[in-house]
C-alpha positions as CSV (number, residue, x, y, z in Angstrom):
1,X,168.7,56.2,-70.2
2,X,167.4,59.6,-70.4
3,X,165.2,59.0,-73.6
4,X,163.6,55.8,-71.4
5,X,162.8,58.1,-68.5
6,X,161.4,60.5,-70.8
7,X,159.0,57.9,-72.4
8,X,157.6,56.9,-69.0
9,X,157.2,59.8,-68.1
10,X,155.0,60.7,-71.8
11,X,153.2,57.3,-71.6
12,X,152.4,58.8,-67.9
13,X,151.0,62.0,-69.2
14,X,149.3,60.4,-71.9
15,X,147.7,57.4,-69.6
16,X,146.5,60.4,-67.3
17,X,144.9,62.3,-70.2
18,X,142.9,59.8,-71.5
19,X,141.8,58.3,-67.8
20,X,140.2,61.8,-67.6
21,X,138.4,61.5,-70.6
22,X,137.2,58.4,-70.2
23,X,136.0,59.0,-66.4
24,X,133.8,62.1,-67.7
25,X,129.8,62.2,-67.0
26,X,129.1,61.7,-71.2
27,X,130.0,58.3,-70.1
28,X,128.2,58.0,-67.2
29,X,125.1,59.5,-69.5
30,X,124.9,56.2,-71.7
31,X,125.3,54.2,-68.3
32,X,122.2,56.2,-67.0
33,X,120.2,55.4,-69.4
34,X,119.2,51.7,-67.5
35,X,118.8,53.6,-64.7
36,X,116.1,56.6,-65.6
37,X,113.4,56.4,-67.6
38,X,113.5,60.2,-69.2
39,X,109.7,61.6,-69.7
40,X,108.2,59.4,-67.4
41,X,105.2,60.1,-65.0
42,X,105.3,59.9,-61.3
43,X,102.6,58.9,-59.8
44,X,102.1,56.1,-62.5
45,X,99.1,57.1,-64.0
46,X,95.7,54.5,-64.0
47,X,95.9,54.0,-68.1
48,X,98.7,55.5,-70.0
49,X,99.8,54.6,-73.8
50,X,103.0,56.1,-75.1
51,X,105.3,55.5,-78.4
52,X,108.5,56.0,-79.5
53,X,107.3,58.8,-81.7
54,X,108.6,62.5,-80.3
55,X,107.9,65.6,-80.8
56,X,109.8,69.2,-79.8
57,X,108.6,72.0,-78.4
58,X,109.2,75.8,-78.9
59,X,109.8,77.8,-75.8
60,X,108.9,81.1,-78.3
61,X,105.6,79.3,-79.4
62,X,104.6,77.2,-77.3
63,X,100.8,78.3,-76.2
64,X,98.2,77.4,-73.3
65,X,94.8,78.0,-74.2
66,X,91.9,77.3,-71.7
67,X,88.1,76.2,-72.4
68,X,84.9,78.7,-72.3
69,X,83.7,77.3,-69.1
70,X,87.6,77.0,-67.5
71,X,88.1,80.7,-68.3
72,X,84.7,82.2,-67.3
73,X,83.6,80.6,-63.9
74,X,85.8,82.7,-61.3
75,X,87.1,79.8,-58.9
76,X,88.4,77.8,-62.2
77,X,90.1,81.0,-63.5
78,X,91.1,82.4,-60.1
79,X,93.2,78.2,-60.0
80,X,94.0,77.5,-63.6
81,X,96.0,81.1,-64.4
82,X,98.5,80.9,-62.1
83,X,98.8,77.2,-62.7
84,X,99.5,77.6,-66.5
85,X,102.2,80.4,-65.8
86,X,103.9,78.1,-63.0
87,X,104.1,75.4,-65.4
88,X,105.2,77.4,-68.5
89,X,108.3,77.8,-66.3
90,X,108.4,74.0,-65.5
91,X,108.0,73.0,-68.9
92,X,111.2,75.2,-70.3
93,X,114.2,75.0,-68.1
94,X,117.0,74.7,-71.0
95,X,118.8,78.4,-70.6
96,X,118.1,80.1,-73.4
97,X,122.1,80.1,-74.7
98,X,122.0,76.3,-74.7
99,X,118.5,75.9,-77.0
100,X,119.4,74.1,-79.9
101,X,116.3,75.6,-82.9
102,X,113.2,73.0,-83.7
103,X,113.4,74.2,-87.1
104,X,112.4,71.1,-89.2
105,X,111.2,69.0,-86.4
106,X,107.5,68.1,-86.1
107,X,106.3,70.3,-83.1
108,X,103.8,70.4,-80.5
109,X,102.1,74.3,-80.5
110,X,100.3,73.9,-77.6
111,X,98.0,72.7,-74.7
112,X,94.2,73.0,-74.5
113,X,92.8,72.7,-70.8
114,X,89.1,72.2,-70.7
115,X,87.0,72.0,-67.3
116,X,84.0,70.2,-68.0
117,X,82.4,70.3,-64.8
118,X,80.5,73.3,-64.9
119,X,82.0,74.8,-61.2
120,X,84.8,74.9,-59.7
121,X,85.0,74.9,-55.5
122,X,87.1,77.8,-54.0
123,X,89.0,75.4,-51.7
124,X,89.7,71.9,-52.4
125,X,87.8,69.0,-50.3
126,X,88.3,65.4,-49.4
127,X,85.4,64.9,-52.4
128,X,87.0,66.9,-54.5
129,X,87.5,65.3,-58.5
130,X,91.3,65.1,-59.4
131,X,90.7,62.5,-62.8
132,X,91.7,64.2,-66.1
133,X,92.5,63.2,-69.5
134,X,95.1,63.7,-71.7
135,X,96.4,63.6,-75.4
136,X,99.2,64.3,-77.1
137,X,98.6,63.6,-80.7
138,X,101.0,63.0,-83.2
139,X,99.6,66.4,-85.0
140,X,97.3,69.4,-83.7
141,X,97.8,70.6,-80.0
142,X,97.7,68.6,-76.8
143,X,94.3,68.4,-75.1
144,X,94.1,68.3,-71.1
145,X,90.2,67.8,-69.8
146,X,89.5,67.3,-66.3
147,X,86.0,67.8,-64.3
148,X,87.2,70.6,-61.8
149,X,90.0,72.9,-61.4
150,X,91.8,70.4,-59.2
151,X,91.7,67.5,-61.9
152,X,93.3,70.1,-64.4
153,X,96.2,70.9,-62.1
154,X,96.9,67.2,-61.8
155,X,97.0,67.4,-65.6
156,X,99.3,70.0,-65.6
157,X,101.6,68.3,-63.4
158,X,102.0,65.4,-65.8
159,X,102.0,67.1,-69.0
160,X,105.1,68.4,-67.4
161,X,106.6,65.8,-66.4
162,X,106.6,63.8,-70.2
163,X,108.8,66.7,-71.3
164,X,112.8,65.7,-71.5
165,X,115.4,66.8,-72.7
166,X,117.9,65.6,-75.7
167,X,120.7,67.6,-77.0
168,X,119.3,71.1,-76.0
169,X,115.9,70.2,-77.3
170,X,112.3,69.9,-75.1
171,X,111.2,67.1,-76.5
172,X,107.8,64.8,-75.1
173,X,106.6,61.7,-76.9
174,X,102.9,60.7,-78.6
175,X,100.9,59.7,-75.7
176,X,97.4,59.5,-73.9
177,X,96.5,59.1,-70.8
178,X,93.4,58.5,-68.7
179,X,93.9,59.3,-64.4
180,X,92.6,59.5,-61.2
181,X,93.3,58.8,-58.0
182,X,92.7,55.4,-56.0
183,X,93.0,57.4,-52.7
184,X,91.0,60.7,-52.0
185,X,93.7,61.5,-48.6
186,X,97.3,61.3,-49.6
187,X,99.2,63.5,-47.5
188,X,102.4,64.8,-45.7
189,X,102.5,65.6,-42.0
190,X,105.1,68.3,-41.0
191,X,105.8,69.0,-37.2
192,X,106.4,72.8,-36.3
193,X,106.8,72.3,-33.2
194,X,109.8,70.2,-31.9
195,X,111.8,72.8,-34.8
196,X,110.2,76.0,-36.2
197,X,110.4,75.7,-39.6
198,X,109.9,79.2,-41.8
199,X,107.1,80.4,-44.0
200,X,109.7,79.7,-46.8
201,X,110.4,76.3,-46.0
202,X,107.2,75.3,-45.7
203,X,106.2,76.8,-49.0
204,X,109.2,74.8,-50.5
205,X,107.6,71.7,-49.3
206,X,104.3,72.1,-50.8
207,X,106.0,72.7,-54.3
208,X,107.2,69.0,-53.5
209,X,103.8,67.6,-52.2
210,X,101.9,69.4,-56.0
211,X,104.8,67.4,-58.0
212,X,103.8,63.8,-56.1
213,X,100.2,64.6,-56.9
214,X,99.5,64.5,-53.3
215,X,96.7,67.2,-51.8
216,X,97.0,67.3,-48.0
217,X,99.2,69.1,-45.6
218,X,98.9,67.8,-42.5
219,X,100.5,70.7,-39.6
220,X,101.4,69.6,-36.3
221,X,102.0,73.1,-35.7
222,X,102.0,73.0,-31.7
223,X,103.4,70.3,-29.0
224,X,104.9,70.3,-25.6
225,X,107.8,71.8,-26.5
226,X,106.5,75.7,-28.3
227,X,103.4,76.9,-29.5
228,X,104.3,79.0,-32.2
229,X,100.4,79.5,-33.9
230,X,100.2,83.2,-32.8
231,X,96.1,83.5,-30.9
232,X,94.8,86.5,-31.0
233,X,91.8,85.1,-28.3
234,X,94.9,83.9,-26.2
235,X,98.1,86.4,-26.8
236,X,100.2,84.4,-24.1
237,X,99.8,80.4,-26.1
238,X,102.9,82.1,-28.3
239,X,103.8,84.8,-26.1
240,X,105.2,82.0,-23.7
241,X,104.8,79.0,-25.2
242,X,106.7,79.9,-28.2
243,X,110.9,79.5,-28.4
244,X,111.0,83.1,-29.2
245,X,108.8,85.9,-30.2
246,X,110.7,85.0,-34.0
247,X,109.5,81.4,-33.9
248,X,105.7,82.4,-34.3
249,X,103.0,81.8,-37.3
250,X,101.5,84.6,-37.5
251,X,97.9,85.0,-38.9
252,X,99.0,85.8,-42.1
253,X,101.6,83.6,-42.2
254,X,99.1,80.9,-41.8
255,X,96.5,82.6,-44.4
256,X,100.0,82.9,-47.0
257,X,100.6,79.3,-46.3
258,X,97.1,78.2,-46.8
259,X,96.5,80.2,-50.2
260,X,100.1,78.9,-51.6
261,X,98.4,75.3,-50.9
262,X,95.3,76.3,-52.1
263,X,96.6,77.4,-55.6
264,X,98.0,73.9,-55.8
265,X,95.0,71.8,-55.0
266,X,96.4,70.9,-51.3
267,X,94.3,70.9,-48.4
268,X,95.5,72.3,-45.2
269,X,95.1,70.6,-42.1
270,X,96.1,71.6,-38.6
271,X,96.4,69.9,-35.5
272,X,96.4,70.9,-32.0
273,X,97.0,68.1,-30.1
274,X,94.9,67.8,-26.6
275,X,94.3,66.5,-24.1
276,X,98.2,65.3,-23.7
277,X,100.9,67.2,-25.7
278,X,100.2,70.1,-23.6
279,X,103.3,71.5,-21.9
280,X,103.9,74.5,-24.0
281,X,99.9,75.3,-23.7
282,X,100.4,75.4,-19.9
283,X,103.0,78.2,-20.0
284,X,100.8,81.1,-20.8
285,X,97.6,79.4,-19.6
286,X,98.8,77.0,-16.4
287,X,94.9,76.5,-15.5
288,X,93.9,74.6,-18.2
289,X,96.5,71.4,-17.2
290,X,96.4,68.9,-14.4
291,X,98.5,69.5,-11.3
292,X,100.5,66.6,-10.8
293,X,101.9,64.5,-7.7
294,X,104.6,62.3,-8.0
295,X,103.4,58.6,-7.7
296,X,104.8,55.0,-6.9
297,X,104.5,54.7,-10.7
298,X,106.3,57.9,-12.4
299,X,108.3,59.4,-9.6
300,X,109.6,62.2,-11.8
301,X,106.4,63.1,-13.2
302,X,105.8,66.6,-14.6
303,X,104.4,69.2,-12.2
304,X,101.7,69.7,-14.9
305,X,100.2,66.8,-16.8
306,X,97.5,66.5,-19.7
307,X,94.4,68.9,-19.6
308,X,92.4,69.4,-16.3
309,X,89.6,67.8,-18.0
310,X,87.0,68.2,-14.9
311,X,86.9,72.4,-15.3
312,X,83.6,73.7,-17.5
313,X,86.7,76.8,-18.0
314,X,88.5,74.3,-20.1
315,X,86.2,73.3,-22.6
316,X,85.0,77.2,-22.5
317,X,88.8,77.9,-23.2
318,X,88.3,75.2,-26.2
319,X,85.3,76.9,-27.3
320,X,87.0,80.4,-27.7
321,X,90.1,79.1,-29.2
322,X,88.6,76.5,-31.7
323,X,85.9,79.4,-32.6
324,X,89.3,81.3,-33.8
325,X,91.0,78.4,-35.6
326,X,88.1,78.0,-37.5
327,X,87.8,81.3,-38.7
328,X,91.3,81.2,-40.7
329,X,91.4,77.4,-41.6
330,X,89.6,76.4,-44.4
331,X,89.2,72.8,-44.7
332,X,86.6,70.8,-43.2
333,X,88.4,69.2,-40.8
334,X,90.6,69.7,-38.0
335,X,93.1,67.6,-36.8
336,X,92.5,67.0,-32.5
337,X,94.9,65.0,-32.0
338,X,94.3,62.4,-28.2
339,X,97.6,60.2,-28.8
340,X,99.6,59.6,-25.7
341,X,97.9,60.5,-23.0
342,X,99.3,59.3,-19.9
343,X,96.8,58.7,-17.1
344,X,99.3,58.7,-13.8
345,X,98.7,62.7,-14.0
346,X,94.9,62.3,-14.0
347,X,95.6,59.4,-11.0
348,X,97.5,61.6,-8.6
349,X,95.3,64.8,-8.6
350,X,92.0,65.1,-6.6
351,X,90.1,67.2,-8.2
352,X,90.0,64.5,-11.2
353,X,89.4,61.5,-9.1
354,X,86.4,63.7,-7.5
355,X,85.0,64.3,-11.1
356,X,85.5,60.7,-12.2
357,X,83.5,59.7,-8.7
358,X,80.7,62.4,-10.0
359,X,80.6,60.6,-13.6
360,X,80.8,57.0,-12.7
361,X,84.3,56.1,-14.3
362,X,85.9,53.9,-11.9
363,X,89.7,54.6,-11.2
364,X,90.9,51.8,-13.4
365,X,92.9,51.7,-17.0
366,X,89.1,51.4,-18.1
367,X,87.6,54.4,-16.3
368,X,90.7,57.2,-17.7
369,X,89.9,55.7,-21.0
370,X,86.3,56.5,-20.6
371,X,87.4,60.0,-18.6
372,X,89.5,60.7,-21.9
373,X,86.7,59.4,-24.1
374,X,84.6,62.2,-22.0
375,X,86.4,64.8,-23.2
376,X,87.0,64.3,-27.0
377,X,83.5,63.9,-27.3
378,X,83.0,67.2,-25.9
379,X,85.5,68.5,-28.4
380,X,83.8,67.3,-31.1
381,X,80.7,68.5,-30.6
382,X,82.9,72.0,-30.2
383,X,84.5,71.8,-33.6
384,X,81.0,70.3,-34.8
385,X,79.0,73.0,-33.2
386,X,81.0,75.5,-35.5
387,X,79.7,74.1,-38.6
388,X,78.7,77.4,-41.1
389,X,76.3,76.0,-44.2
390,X,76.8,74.7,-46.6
391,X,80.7,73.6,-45.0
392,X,80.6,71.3,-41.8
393,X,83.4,71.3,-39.2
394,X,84.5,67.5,-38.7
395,X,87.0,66.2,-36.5
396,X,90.3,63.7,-37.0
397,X,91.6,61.6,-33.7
398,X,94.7,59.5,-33.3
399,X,93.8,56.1,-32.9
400,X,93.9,55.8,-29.1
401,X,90.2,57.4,-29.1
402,X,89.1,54.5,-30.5
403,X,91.2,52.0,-29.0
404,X,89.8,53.8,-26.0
405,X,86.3,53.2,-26.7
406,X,87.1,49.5,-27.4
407,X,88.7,49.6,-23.6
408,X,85.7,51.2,-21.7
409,X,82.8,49.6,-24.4
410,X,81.9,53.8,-25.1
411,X,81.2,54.1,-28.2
412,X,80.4,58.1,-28.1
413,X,82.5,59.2,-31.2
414,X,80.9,60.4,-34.1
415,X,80.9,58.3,-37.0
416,X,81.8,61.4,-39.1
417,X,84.8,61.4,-36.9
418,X,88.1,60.2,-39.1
419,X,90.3,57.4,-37.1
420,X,94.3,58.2,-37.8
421,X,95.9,54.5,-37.3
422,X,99.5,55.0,-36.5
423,X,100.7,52.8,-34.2
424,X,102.1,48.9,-34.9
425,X,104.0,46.5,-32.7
426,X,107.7,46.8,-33.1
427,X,110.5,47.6,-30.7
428,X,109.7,51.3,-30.9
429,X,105.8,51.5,-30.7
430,X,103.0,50.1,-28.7
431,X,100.3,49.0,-30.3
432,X,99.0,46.4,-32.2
433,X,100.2,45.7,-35.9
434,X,97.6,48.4,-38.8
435,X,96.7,45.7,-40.4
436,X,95.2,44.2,-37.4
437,X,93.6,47.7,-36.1
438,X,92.1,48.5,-40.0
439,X,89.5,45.9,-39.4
440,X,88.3,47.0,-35.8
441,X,88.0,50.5,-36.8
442,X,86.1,49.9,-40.4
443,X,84.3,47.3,-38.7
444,X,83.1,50.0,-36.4
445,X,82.1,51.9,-39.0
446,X,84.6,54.6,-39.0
447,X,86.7,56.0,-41.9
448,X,90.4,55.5,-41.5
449,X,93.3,57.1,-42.8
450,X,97.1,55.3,-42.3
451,X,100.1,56.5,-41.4
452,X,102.1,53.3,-39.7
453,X,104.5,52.4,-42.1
454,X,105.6,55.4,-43.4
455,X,106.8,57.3,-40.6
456,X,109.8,59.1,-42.5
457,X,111.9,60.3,-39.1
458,X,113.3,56.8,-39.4
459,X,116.1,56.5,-41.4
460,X,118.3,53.5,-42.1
461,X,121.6,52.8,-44.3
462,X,120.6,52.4,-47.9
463,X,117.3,52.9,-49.9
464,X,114.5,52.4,-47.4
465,X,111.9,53.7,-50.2
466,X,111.0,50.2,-51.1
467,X,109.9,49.3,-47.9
468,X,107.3,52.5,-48.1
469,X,106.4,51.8,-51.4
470,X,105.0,48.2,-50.6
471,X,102.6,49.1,-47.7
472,X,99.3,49.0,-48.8
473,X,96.1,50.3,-46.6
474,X,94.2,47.6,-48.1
475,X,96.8,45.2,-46.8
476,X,93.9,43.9,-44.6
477,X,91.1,41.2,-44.0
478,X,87.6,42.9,-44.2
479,X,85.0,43.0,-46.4
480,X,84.8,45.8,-49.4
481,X,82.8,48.1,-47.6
482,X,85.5,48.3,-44.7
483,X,88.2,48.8,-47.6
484,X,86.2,52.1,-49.0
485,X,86.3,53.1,-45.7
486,X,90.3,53.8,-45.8
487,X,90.1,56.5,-47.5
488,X,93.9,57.0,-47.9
489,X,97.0,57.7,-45.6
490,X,99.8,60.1,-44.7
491,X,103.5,60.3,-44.3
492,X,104.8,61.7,-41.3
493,X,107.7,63.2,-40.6
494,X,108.4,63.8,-37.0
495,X,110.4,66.7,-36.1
496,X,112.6,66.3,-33.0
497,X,116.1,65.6,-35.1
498,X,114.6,67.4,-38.2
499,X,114.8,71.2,-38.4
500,X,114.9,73.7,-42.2
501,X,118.4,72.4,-42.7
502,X,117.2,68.8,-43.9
503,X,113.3,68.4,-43.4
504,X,113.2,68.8,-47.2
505,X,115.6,66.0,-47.7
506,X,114.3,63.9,-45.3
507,X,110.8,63.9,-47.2
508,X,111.6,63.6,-50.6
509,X,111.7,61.5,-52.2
510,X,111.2,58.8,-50.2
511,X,107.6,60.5,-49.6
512,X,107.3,59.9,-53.2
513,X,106.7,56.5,-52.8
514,X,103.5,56.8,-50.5
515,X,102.5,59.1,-53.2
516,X,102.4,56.4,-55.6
517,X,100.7,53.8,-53.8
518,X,97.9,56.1,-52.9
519,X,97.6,57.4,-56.5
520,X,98.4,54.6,-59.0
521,X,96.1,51.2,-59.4
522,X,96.8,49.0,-56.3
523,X,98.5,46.7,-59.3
524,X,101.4,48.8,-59.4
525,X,103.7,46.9,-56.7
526,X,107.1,46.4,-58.4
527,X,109.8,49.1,-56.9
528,X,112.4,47.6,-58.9
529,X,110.2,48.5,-61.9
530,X,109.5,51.8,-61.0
531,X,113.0,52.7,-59.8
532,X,113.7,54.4,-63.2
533,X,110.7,56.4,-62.7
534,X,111.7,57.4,-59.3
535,X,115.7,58.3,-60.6
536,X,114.0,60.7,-63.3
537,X,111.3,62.2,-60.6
538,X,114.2,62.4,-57.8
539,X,116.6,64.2,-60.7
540,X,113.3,66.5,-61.3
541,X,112.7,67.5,-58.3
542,X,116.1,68.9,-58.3
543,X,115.9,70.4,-61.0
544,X,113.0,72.7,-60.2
545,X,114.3,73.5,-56.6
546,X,113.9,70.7,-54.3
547,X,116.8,69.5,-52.3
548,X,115.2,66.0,-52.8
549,X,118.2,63.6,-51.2
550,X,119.7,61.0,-53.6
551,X,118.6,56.9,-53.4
552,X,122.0,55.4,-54.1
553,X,124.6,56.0,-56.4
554,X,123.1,58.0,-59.7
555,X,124.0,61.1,-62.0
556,X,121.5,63.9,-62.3
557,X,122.6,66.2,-64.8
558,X,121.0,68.9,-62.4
559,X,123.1,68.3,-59.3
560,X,122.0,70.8,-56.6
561,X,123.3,74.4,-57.0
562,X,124.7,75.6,-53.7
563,X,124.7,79.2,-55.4
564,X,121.5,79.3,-56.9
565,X,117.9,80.3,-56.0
566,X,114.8,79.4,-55.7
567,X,113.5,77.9,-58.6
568,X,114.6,75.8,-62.1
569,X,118.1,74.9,-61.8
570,X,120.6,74.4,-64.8
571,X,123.5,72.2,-64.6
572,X,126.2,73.0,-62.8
573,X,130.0,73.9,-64.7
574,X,131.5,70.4,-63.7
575,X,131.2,68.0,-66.3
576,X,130.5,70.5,-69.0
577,X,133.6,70.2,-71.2
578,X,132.2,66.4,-73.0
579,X,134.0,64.8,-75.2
580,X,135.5,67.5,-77.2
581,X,137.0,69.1,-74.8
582,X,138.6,65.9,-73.5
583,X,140.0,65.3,-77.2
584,X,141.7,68.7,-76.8
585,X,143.3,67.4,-73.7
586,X,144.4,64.3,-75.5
587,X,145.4,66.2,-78.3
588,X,147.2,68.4,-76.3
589,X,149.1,65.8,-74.2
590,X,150.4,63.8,-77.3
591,X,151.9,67.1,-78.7
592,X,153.5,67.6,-75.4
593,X,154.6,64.2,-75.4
594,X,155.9,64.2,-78.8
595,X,157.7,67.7,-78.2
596,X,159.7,66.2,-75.3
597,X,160.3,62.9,-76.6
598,X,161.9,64.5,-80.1
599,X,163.4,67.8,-78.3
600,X,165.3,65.4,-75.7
601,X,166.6,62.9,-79.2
């Protein structure tokens, strides 16, 4: 009876042992392998050819050497240097301990970058080139050309990303590739405003936006609820419309956080949002809003509503302030915002019913659309009227402005003027569907960016990536002409239930998917395809720092490191021991097992 127990209890010992082994992540490595697609590119590039043939590199070696004109023109140099040391840490993240040698392999020595363009721009524009080519031959050194600085650190980035890993080895395959961009906007929108989000944070989300190949930063850095951009011109915006005197940008903050993007290739784009949005503007400077009354309509409205748009001390207030934003923003264009302006303010308070009298608007739906019309043109001939040669200050409007100008037949705006479509007709938005509004406003004339299917503050059960991935800003009827006039699209990420803890995993990488359709050819529509793709860019991302949130159930070999820091990221302990050290265990539990089952005979 005794020698039976002690069987069970050895075949239990035993049974456990090898359901340990056998549950260990070697295994789940080979079941991976369907699921990834190791050395793969993300956006997928316009032409790429690739074989089976692979080659190693050596971390010792390895060497980046740059073209006459890359290395003597200032603005390529002052870009390209600091690129090829960012991605000589990309390229190598095996810890030294764990390299296995290349010794007898065939190896890849090195990468020559070439800028063919003649110049190099300081900053990066909407025109700016991004196409590059490159080679990786099956002997000599890679080869990376691109017209401008900008093309080159899009080279970069996927020269990068063909490098993989196999049994402690950098390996990269023979391939050549031939890129650019289908869309010349392709951003992120971050909100600063509902949650301050640190210098840190924000810098950790540009690192994101260079690896999806996307090169615009959209800030919505103030709203009703804190005005954390620190004015000089007008101490008391952030001085009281700030949460705290902590929660402010200041000027060199925003100058850090505009060189970081600029060394990247990412345009930075602020927006201060007028004439509604305006609540924590009115707490230092209580003048520049609309009293309010309460109304039969909105009972409980706000004692202070959208700008007093009748006062010449507003738009003098605009003048000053804009005169200032101007000075420390770089890019062309500023973002003004004119979403969501409630007119029962404007219809309770005399003083603007006297001023639409004076101007003819009558005190209809029609006439506050033309009074709001009134004052975004002024704006823009503000920000316009800033313009320093050879750059030209240019304005971007939510798409009320123009759906606006359809209401009151005004059609005042600039043409230069960029039309932000974000609104579609669903249970949670006014509006009518983008595809219906693409054709009025490139009809019009006007260029058009898109953000109405990718607003990523929604969040559902499950992989919602898909959904993202298949909307397309040419998903409209008009003519080619009105199709080069969408000249790309943003995701937003709104901030109200979105603060440093998860804004990062909230973006990525399910903004990775609206980086690919506005990079790769408009052919590329199959998500189940590309789901491989995205397992190996989601696992990068990791990898080199980003807290980029899983799409279903997947090993990465580089889990996130709760102890770690910024930067490359090896794998963590768990999962380590492989199959040899699970055959000790075995091993081990049979000689226990034979021990107890011979000691008890």
């Amino acid at each position: 009876m005794k020698l039976s127990v002690f069987c069970l209890l050895v075949a239990l010992v035993c049974q456990r042992a090898f359901a340990d082994w056998v549950r260990q992540p070697f295994w789940y490595d080979d079941a991976r392998r369907d699921k990834v697609a190791k050395g793969t590119v993300w956006p997928q590039p316009r032409s790429i050819q690739t074989t089976q043939q692979s080659l190693s590199l050596n971390p010792d070696s390895f060497s980046f050497s740059t073209s006459d004109d890359a290395s003597s023109n200032a603005n390529c140099k002052d870009v390209l240097d600091p690129a090829i040391e960012r991605y000589r840490d990309l390229l190598f993240w095996i810890p030294a301990g764990e390299r296995v040698s290349v010794s007898g392999d065939r190896v890849l020595g090195g990468l020559r970058v070439t800028i063919s363009g003649g110049t190099c721009s300081e900053y990066p524009t909407l025109d700016s080139d991004e196409s590059y080519t490159l080679e990786v031959p099956a002997s000599g050194d890679a080869t990376l050309r691109a017209q401008t600085a900008w093309g080159a650190l899009r080279g970069l980035e996927t020269f990068s990303q063909l490098v993989y890993e196999v049994d402690g080895k950098h390996k990269l395959n023979v391939t050549t590739i031939s890129d650019e961009p289908r869309f010349r906007h392709r951003g992120v929108m971050l909100d600063t405003a509902r949650h301050f989000l640190n210098v840190p944070y924000i810098k950790q989300n540009l690192d994101a936006i260079a690896y999806n190949k996307m090169n615009v930063f959209h800030w919505h850095i103030v709203d009703d609820q804190s005005f954390p951009f620190q004015s000089a011109t007008y101490p008391d915006l952030s001085g009281k419309g700030a949460y705290t005197q902590d929660n402010v940008y200041t000027r060199q903050d925003v100058l850090d956080v505009i060189e970081y993007a600029r060394m990247r290739g990412i345009r930075v784009i602020p927006e201060f949002d007028s004439p509604g949005h305006m609540q924590s503007w009115g707490q230092g400077y209580p003048e520049l809003l609309t009293s309010c009354s309460p109304t039969n309509v909105q009972a409980d409205i706000y004692h202070l509503g959208p700008a007093n748009v009748a006062r010449n001390s507003t738009y003098d207030f605009m003048q000053n302030l804009f005169t200032e934003i101007r000075d420390i923003f770089a890019d062309d264009y500023l973002h003004l915002g004119g979403d969501e302006v409630h007119f029962q303010c404007w219809m309770s308070n005399a003083e603007i019913q006297d001023f639409m009298r004076q101007q003819g608007f009558p005190n209809t739906t029609q006439g506050f659309a033309q009074l709001e019309g009134y004052y975004i043109k002024r704006l823009l001939d503000i920000v316009e009227g800033l313009s320093v040669a050879p750059k030209r200050s240019r304005g971007i409007v939510w798409q009320e402005i123009f759906d606006n100008n359809i209401l009151s037949g005004d059609f005042t705006v600039d043409l230069d003027t960029i039309i932000h479509v974000w609104q579609w007709n669903n249970s949670n938005f006014q509006g009518i569907p983008y595809w219906d509004e693409l054709p009025l406003v490139t009809g019009a004339g006007y260029q058009a960016i898109l953000s109405s299917c990718w607003y990523l503050n929604f969040i559902s059960y499950g992989r919602d990536w898909p959904e993202y991935y298949a909307c397309d800003p040419h998903n409209f009827t008009g003519t080619p002409q009105q199709k080069q006039l969408v000249i790309g699209g943003e995701a937003p990420l709104w901030a109200e239930w979105v603060d440093a803890t998860n804004h990062v995993a909230r973006m990525w990488p399910r903004a990775s998917a609206v980086a690919e359709r506005l990079w790769s050819p408009q052919s590329v529509t199959d998500s189940a395809a590309a789901s491989p793709r995205m397992e190996e860019q989601r696992c990068r991302m990791v990898r080199r720092g980003i807290r980029a949130q899983p799409q279903g159930p997947s090993y990465c070999k580089y889990e996130w490191n709760l102890a770690g820091q910024a930067g490359n990221y090896v794998p963590t302990a768990s999962g380590a021991r492989g199959i040899t050290g699970y055959a000790q265990q075995l091993l081990l539990s049979l000689f226990s097992c034979l021990v107890l089952t011979f000691g008890l005979s």
